[in-house]
C-alpha positions in Angstrom: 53.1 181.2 208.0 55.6 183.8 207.0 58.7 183.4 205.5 57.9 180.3 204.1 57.1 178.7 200.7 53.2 178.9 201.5 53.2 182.3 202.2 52.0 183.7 198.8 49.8 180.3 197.7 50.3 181.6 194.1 54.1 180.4 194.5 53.4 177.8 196.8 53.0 174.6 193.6 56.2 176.6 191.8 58.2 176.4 194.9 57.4 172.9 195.7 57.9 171.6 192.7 61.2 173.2 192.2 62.6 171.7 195.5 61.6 168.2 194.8 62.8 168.1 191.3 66.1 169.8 193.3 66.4 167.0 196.0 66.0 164.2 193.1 68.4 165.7 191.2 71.0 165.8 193.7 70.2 162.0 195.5 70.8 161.4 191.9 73.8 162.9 191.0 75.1 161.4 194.7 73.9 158.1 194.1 71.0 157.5 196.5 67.9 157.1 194.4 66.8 153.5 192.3 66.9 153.3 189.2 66.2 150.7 186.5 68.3 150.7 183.4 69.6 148.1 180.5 72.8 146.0 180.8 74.3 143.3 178.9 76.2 140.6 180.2 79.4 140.8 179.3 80.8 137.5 181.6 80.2 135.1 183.9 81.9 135.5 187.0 80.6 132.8 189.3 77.9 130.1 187.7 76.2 127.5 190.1 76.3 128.7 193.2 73.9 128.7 196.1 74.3 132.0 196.7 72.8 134.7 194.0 75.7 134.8 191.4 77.9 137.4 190.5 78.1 138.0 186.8 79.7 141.3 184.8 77.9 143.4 182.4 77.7 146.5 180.9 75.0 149.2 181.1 74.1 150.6 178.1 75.5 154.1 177.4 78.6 152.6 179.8 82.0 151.4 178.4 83.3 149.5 182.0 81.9 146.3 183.4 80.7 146.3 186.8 79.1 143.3 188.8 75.6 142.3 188.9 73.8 140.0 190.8 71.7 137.8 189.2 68.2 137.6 191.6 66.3 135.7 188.9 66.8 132.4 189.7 67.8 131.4 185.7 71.6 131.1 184.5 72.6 133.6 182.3 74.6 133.7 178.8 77.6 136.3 177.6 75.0 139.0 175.5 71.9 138.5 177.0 69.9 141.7 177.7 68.9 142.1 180.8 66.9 144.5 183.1 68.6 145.7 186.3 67.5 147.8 189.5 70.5 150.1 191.3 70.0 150.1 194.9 72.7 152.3 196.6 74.5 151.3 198.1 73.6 148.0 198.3 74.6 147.3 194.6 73.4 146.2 191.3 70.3 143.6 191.0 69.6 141.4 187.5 65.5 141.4 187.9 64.5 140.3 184.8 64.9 139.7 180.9 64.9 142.2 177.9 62.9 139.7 175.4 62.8 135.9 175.9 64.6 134.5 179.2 67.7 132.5 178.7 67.6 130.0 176.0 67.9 126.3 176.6 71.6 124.6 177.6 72.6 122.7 174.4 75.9 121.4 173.8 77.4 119.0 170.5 79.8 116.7 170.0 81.2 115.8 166.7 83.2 112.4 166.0 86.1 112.8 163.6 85.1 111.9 159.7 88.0 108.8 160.6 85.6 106.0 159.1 85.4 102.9 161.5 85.4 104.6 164.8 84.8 102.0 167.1 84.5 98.4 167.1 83.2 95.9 169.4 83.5 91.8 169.0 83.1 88.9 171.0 81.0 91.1 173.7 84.0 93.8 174.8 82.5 97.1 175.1 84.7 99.6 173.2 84.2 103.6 173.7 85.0 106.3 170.9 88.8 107.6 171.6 90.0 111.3 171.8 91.3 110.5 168.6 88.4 109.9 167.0 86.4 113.0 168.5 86.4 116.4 166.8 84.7 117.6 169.7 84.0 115.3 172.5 80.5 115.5 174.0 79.9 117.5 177.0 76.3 117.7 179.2 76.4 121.2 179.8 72.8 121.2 182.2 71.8 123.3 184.7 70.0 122.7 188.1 66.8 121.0 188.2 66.4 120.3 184.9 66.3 117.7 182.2 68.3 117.5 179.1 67.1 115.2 175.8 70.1 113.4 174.5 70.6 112.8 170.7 72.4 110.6 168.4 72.8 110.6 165.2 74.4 106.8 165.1 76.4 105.6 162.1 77.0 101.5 162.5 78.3 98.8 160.8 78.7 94.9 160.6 81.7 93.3 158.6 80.4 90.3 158.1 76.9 89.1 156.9 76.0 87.3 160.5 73.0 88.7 162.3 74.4 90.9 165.4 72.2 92.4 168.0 74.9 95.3 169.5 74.0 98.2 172.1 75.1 101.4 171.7 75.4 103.2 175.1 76.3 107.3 176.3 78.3 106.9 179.3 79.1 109.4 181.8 82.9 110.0 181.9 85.6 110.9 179.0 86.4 107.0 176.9 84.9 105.3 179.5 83.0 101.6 179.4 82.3 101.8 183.1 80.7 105.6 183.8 77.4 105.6 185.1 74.6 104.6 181.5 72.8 107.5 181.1 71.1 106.0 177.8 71.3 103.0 175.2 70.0 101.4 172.4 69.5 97.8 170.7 70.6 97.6 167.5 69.5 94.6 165.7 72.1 94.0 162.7 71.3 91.5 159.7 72.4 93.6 156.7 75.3 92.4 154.4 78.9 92.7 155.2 80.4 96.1 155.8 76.8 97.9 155.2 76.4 101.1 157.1 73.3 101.7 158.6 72.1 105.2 160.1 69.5 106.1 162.3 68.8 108.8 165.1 68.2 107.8 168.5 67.0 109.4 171.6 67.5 109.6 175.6 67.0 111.3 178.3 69.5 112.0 181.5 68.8 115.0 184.1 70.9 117.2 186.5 69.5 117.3 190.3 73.0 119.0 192.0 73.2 122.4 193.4 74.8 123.9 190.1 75.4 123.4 186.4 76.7 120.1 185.2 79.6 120.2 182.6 80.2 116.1 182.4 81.9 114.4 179.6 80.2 111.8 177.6 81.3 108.6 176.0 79.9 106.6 173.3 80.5 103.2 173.1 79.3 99.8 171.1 79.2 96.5 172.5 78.4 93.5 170.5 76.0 91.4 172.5 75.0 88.5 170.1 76.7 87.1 167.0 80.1 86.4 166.1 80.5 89.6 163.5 82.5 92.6 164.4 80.6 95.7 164.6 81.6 98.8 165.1 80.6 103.1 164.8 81.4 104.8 161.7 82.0 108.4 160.7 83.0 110.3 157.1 82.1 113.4 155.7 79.1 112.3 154.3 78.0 110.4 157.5 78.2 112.3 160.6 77.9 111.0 163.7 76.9 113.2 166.8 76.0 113.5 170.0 73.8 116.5 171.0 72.4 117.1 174.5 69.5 120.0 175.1 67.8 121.1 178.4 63.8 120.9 177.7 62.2 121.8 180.9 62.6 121.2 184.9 62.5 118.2 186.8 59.0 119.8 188.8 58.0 120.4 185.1 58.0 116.8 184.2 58.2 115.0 187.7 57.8 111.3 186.2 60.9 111.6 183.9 63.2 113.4 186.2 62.4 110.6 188.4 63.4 107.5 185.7 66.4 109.3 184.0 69.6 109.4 185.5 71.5 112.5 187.1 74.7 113.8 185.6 75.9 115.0 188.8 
Protein backbone atom coordinates (compact mmCIF):
# COMPACT_ATOMS: atom_id res chain seq x y z
CA UNK A 1 0.00 0.00 0.00
CA UNK A 2 1.33 3.44 -0.55
CA UNK A 3 0.29 6.45 0.85
CA UNK A 4 -1.00 4.90 3.66
CA UNK A 5 -0.28 4.43 7.43
CA UNK A 6 1.30 0.81 6.69
CA UNK A 7 3.57 1.99 4.30
CA UNK A 8 6.78 2.32 6.44
CA UNK A 9 5.77 -0.68 9.24
CA UNK A 10 8.20 1.26 11.57
CA UNK A 11 5.36 4.01 11.86
CA UNK A 12 2.68 1.82 11.29
CA UNK A 13 1.88 1.10 15.65
CA UNK A 14 2.76 5.11 16.11
CA UNK A 15 0.29 6.02 13.59
CA UNK A 16 -2.37 3.74 14.82
CA UNK A 17 -2.18 4.44 18.01
CA UNK A 18 -2.27 8.13 17.46
CA UNK A 19 -5.65 7.90 15.52
CA UNK A 20 -7.49 5.90 18.01
CA UNK A 21 -6.47 7.87 21.01
CA UNK A 22 -7.67 10.90 18.37
CA UNK A 23 -11.16 9.37 17.54
CA UNK A 24 -11.69 8.74 21.56
CA UNK A 25 -10.76 11.87 22.26
CA UNK A 26 -13.10 13.60 20.08
CA UNK A 27 -16.45 10.99 20.66
CA UNK A 28 -15.44 12.17 23.96
CA UNK A 29 -15.29 15.73 23.88
CA UNK A 30 -18.81 15.29 21.55
CA UNK A 31 -20.42 13.12 23.80
CA UNK A 32 -20.64 9.70 22.22
CA UNK A 33 -18.53 7.38 24.16
CA UNK A 34 -19.75 5.55 27.88
CA UNK A 35 -18.51 6.32 30.64
CA UNK A 36 -18.79 5.38 34.34
CA UNK A 37 -18.41 8.06 36.88
CA UNK A 38 -19.53 8.93 40.71
CA UNK A 39 -22.75 10.92 41.60
CA UNK A 40 -24.64 11.71 44.61
CA UNK A 41 -28.13 12.02 44.96
CA UNK A 42 -29.02 15.13 45.48
CA UNK A 43 -33.22 14.55 45.28
CA UNK A 44 -35.83 12.46 44.69
CA UNK A 45 -37.76 13.32 41.89
CA UNK A 46 -40.22 10.59 41.37
CA UNK A 47 -40.29 7.53 44.22
CA UNK A 48 -42.62 4.39 43.56
CA UNK A 49 -43.26 4.17 40.28
CA UNK A 50 -43.52 1.32 37.88
CA UNK A 51 -41.46 2.81 35.59
CA UNK A 52 -37.43 3.17 36.46
CA UNK A 53 -37.53 6.45 38.56
CA UNK A 54 -36.15 9.65 37.90
CA UNK A 55 -34.01 11.01 40.70
CA UNK A 56 -31.37 14.25 40.57
CA UNK A 57 -27.80 14.01 41.48
CA UNK A 58 -24.67 15.38 41.10
CA UNK A 59 -21.46 14.02 39.56
CA UNK A 60 -18.62 14.50 41.33
CA UNK A 61 -16.33 17.31 40.03
CA UNK A 62 -20.03 18.86 38.77
CA UNK A 63 -21.78 21.76 40.60
CA UNK A 64 -25.49 21.23 38.59
CA UNK A 65 -27.93 18.45 39.07
CA UNK A 66 -28.97 16.46 36.24
CA UNK A 67 -31.49 13.41 36.20
CA UNK A 68 -30.66 9.93 36.71
CA UNK A 69 -32.44 6.95 36.37
CA UNK A 70 -32.36 4.65 38.88
CA UNK A 71 -32.03 0.81 36.97
CA UNK A 72 -31.30 -0.87 40.33
CA UNK A 73 -34.38 -1.95 41.43
CA UNK A 74 -33.72 -0.33 45.28
CA UNK A 75 -35.14 3.16 46.48
CA UNK A 76 -32.68 5.64 46.92
CA UNK A 77 -31.90 8.27 49.81
CA UNK A 78 -30.73 12.22 49.36
CA UNK A 79 -26.54 11.49 49.78
CA UNK A 80 -26.21 8.22 48.82
CA UNK A 81 -23.19 7.52 46.52
CA UNK A 82 -23.94 5.93 43.69
CA UNK A 83 -22.28 4.51 40.47
CA UNK A 84 -23.66 5.67 37.09
CA UNK A 85 -23.05 4.72 33.30
CA UNK A 86 -23.52 7.74 30.54
CA UNK A 87 -24.95 6.38 27.49
CA UNK A 88 -25.38 9.22 24.84
CA UNK A 89 -27.71 10.05 24.05
CA UNK A 90 -29.91 7.89 25.69
CA UNK A 91 -29.12 9.50 29.18
CA UNK A 92 -27.77 8.79 32.56
CA UNK A 93 -28.18 5.16 34.24
CA UNK A 94 -27.85 4.55 38.42
CA UNK A 95 -26.19 0.84 38.16
CA UNK A 96 -25.11 0.36 41.33
CA UNK A 97 -23.92 1.48 45.01
CA UNK A 98 -20.63 3.20 46.12
CA UNK A 99 -20.41 1.09 49.68
CA UNK A 100 -23.41 -0.62 51.18
CA UNK A 101 -26.93 -0.35 49.20
CA UNK A 102 -29.54 1.70 50.63
CA UNK A 103 -30.08 1.39 54.25
CA UNK A 104 -33.32 0.06 55.75
CA UNK A 105 -36.75 2.44 55.75
CA UNK A 106 -37.17 3.43 59.46
CA UNK A 107 -39.37 5.99 60.61
CA UNK A 108 -40.34 7.31 64.65
CA UNK A 109 -42.98 8.62 66.24
CA UNK A 110 -42.76 10.38 69.57
CA UNK A 111 -45.88 11.03 71.89
CA UNK A 112 -45.83 14.32 73.70
CA UNK A 113 -44.23 14.11 77.46
CA UNK A 114 -48.26 15.25 78.39
CA UNK A 115 -48.51 12.44 81.12
CA UNK A 116 -51.89 10.51 80.78
CA UNK A 117 -52.23 10.30 77.03
CA UNK A 118 -55.04 8.16 76.51
CA UNK A 119 -57.57 6.55 78.45
CA UNK A 120 -59.87 3.82 77.87
CA UNK A 121 -62.93 2.56 80.39
CA UNK A 122 -65.90 0.63 80.32
CA UNK A 123 -64.55 -1.15 76.83
CA UNK A 124 -64.38 2.34 74.41
CA UNK A 125 -61.42 2.19 72.42
CA UNK A 126 -59.58 5.56 72.63
CA UNK A 127 -56.61 6.56 70.11
CA UNK A 128 -53.58 8.98 71.07
CA UNK A 129 -54.67 12.68 69.69
CA UNK A 130 -52.58 15.12 67.52
CA UNK A 131 -52.22 16.81 70.65
CA UNK A 132 -50.62 14.40 72.36
CA UNK A 133 -48.09 13.46 69.44
CA UNK A 134 -44.78 15.15 69.06
CA UNK A 135 -44.40 13.40 66.00
CA UNK A 136 -47.14 11.17 64.82
CA UNK A 137 -46.05 7.80 63.53
CA UNK A 138 -45.70 7.19 59.99
CA UNK A 139 -44.94 3.54 58.01
CA UNK A 140 -42.62 4.86 55.59
CA UNK A 141 -42.06 1.04 53.61
CA UNK A 142 -41.21 0.35 50.43
CA UNK A 143 -42.45 -2.42 47.88
CA UNK A 144 -42.24 -5.92 48.74
CA UNK A 145 -41.06 -5.69 51.90
CA UNK A 146 -41.76 -6.07 55.64
CA UNK A 147 -41.33 -3.64 58.32
CA UNK A 148 -40.97 -4.67 62.37
CA UNK A 149 -43.08 -2.36 64.38
CA UNK A 150 -42.00 -1.28 67.87
CA UNK A 151 -43.34 0.12 70.99
CA UNK A 152 -42.05 1.30 73.67
CA UNK A 153 -45.59 1.27 75.80
CA UNK A 154 -45.98 3.35 78.94
CA UNK A 155 -49.58 2.18 80.76
CA UNK A 156 -51.49 2.80 83.65
CA UNK A 157 -54.47 1.70 85.92
CA UNK A 158 -56.10 4.28 88.40
CA UNK A 159 -57.55 2.07 90.41
CA UNK A 160 -56.20 -1.15 92.16
CA UNK A 161 -58.90 -3.57 90.12
CA UNK A 162 -57.27 -6.13 87.85
CA UNK A 163 -57.70 -4.87 84.06
CA UNK A 164 -56.79 -6.97 81.05
CA UNK A 165 -56.64 -3.80 78.20
CA UNK A 166 -55.18 -4.17 74.42
CA UNK A 167 -53.14 -1.84 73.07
CA UNK A 168 -53.48 -1.80 69.22
CA UNK A 169 -51.42 0.28 66.00
CA UNK A 170 -53.98 1.13 63.63
CA UNK A 171 -53.64 2.20 60.22
CA UNK A 172 -55.04 5.69 59.76
CA UNK A 173 -54.21 9.23 61.72
CA UNK A 174 -56.54 8.97 65.51
CA UNK A 175 -58.28 6.32 64.30
CA UNK A 176 -60.15 3.25 66.39
CA UNK A 177 -61.49 1.70 63.14
CA UNK A 178 -58.20 1.62 60.51
CA UNK A 179 -57.31 -1.61 59.53
CA UNK A 180 -55.05 -3.55 63.07
CA UNK A 181 -51.82 -3.99 61.91
CA UNK A 182 -50.65 -5.22 65.46
CA UNK A 183 -51.83 -5.51 69.29
CA UNK A 184 -51.10 -6.51 72.56
CA UNK A 185 -52.78 -7.96 75.93
CA UNK A 186 -51.92 -6.21 78.77
CA UNK A 187 -52.86 -7.90 81.88
CA UNK A 188 -53.08 -5.02 84.63
CA UNK A 189 -53.20 -5.98 88.54
CA UNK A 190 -50.67 -3.40 89.92
CA UNK A 191 -51.84 -0.75 92.52
CA UNK A 192 -53.61 2.45 91.65
CA UNK A 193 -52.05 4.93 89.29
CA UNK A 194 -48.79 2.55 88.87
CA UNK A 195 -47.08 2.98 85.53
CA UNK A 196 -45.83 0.01 84.03
CA UNK A 197 -43.40 -0.07 80.91
CA UNK A 198 -42.54 -2.65 78.58
CA UNK A 199 -41.52 -2.90 74.72
CA UNK A 200 -43.65 -4.67 72.45
CA UNK A 201 -43.35 -5.92 69.02
CA UNK A 202 -45.25 -6.40 65.48
CA UNK A 203 -45.04 -6.93 62.28
CA UNK A 204 -47.10 -5.29 59.21
CA UNK A 205 -45.75 -5.40 55.45
CA UNK A 206 -46.25 -3.28 52.23
CA UNK A 207 -47.26 -5.47 48.91
CA UNK A 208 -48.36 -2.15 46.56
CA UNK A 209 -46.57 -1.03 43.53
CA UNK A 210 -44.65 1.78 45.53
CA UNK A 211 -43.58 3.08 48.91
CA UNK A 212 -46.12 3.30 51.69
CA UNK A 213 -46.14 6.60 53.72
CA UNK A 214 -49.45 5.55 56.15
CA UNK A 215 -50.17 7.14 59.36
CA UNK A 216 -50.42 5.18 62.51
CA UNK A 217 -52.58 5.35 65.55
CA UNK A 218 -52.17 4.00 68.93
CA UNK A 219 -54.94 3.28 70.84
CA UNK A 220 -56.02 1.43 74.36
CA UNK A 221 -59.05 -0.28 74.93
CA UNK A 222 -59.96 -1.67 78.26
CA UNK A 223 -61.39 -5.14 77.71
CA UNK A 224 -62.02 -6.53 81.39
CA UNK A 225 -62.40 -4.73 84.65
CA UNK A 226 -64.07 -1.77 85.74
CA UNK A 227 -60.65 0.49 86.26
CA UNK A 228 -59.66 3.17 83.89
CA UNK A 229 -56.58 2.64 82.11
CA UNK A 230 -54.96 4.62 79.92
CA UNK A 231 -51.09 5.44 77.89
CA UNK A 232 -48.76 7.58 79.69
CA UNK A 233 -45.82 9.75 78.49
CA UNK A 234 -43.21 12.35 80.51
CA UNK A 235 -39.80 13.02 80.07
CA UNK A 236 -38.57 10.38 81.87
CA UNK A 237 -40.96 7.80 80.24
CA UNK A 238 -41.11 7.98 76.59
CA UNK A 239 -43.39 6.39 74.67
CA UNK A 240 -42.72 5.51 70.90
CA UNK A 241 -43.63 3.98 68.04
CA UNK A 242 -40.84 2.93 65.62
CA UNK A 243 -41.38 1.05 62.36
CA UNK A 244 -38.14 -0.60 60.35
CA UNK A 245 -38.07 -2.50 57.04
CA UNK A 246 -36.01 -5.89 57.71
CA UNK A 247 -36.12 -7.77 54.58
CA UNK A 248 -38.61 -8.71 51.44
CA UNK A 249 -41.76 -10.48 51.46
CA UNK A 250 -39.85 -13.42 49.00
CA UNK A 251 -37.20 -13.14 51.78
CA UNK A 252 -39.48 -14.33 54.49
CA UNK A 253 -42.62 -15.77 52.51
CA UNK A 254 -44.48 -17.08 55.77
CA UNK A 255 -44.56 -13.68 57.46
CA UNK A 256 -45.39 -11.52 54.55
CA UNK A 257 -48.20 -13.86 54.20
CA UNK A 258 -49.70 -13.44 58.08
CA UNK A 259 -48.95 -9.68 58.58
CA UNK A 260 -51.06 -7.17 57.24
CA UNK A 261 -50.33 -4.79 54.17
CA UNK A 262 -50.07 -0.99 54.73
CA UNK A 263 -51.25 -0.32 51.31
Amino acid sequence: MNGGIYSNSGLAPELISAAVKQILASAKALGLTWSLRIATISVLQSVGSNEPPLVAGIYDGDSAAIGLTNITGEELLPGQRVYCLMVPPSGNFIIGFVGIPTPPFSTFGVAAPNGNIAQSTGGVETAVSLANWTTEPVARIRKNKIARITVMLNSFVNTATDSVFIVRVRLGSVTTTGTILAGWRVDANTASTTVQSGTFIGYCSNTSNGTSAATLSLSVLNNTGAATVGLYADATLPLVVGVEEICTTDDNPILAAICQSVA
